[in-house]
C-alpha positions in Angstrom: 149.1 26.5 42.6 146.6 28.5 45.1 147.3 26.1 47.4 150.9 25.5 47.2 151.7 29.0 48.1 149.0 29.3 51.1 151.2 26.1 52.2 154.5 28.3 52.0 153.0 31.2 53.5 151.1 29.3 56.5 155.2 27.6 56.8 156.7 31.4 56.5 154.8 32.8 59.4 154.8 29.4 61.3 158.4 29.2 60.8 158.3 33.4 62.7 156.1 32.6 64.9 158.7 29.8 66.0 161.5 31.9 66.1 159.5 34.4 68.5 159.1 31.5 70.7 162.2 30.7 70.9 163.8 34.2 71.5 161.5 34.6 74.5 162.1 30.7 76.0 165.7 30.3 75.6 166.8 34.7 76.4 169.3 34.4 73.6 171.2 31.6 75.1 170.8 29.0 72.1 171.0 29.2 68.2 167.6 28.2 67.6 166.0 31.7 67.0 168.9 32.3 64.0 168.1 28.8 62.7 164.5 29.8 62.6 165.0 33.2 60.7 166.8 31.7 58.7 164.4 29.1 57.8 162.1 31.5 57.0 164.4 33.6 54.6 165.1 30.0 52.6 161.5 29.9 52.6 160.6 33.0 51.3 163.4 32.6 48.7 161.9 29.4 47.5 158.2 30.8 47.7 159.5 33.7 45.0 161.7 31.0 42.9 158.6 29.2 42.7 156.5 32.2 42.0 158.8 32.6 39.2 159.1 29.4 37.5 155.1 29.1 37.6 155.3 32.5 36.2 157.9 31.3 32.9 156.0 28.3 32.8 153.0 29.4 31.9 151.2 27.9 35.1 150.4 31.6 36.4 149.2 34.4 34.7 149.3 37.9 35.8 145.6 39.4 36.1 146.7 43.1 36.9 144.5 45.5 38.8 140.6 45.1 38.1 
């Protein structure tokens, strides 16, 4: 499960990092930033979805503050 999410979040910044590219190369002239961003949010949203389905599942467990 470690893994999976370090996947997501490495796709999550990649997906930003992207979409800074693209606001610098193309000066606002193309949708590509937008589609970017908005990759990210559907990403982020899946990452929590995720977060909470391993969570009812039992495939998580919360280890509070040590």
């Amino acid at each position: 499960m470690k893994i999976l999410v370090a996947i997501a979040f490495f796709l999550i910044i990649g997906s930003l990092v992207s979409a800074l590219f693209f606001l610098m190369k193309d000066k606002g002239k193309s949708n590509r930033t937008v589609q970017a961003l908005a990759l990210r949010v559907g990403l982020s949203v899946m990452l929590f979805i995720l977060i909470l389905v391993s969570y009812k599942l039992g495939w998580i467990e919360p280890t509070g503050i040590r």
